[in-house]
C-alpha positions, -999 to 999 in steps of 0.1 A, spaced: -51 -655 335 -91 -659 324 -96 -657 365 -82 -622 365 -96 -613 334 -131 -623 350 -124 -603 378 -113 -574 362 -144 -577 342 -165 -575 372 -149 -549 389 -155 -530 359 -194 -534 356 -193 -531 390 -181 -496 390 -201 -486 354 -231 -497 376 -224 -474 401 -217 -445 381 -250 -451 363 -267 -454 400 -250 -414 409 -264 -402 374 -296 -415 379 -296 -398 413 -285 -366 396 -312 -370 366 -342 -375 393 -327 -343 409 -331 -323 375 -365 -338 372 -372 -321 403 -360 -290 392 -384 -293 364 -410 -300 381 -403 -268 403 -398 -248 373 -430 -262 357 -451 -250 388 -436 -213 383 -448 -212 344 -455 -177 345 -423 -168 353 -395 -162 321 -369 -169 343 -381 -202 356 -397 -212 316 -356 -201 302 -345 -225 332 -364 -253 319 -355 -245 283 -322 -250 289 -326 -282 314 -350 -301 298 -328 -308 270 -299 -320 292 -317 -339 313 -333 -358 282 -297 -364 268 -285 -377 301 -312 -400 305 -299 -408 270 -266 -419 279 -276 -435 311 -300 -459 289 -268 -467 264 -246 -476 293 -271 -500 314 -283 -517 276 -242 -521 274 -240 -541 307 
């Protein structure tokens, strides 16, 4: 029984630790945006872009951080 339980328990921080891999992939991607949008700062379009991502991107990175401190 505490063999399986152990193994259960790694297969589960196992697959936490990969979703936190994808969403740091997808977090570096937004940063990128950013970045783009920050280079087109004369553009409303492009500063309402970053407006709206900035703030998701910083809440992501948010839950990311909670996740890896939990494992």
């Amino acid at each position: 029984m505490a063999a399986q339980f152990t193994k259960l328990t790694e297969e589960v921080a196992e697959t936490v630790m990969e979703g936190c891999d994808a969403l740091l992939r997808v977090s570096a991607g937004m940063q990128s945006i950013l970045t783009l949008l920050d280079l087109e700062e004369e553009s409303a379009d492009a500063l309402g872009l970053h407006c709206l991502l900035a703030p998701l991107k910083a809440r992501l990175d948010q839950a990311i951080n909670l996740i890896q401190k939990s494992f």
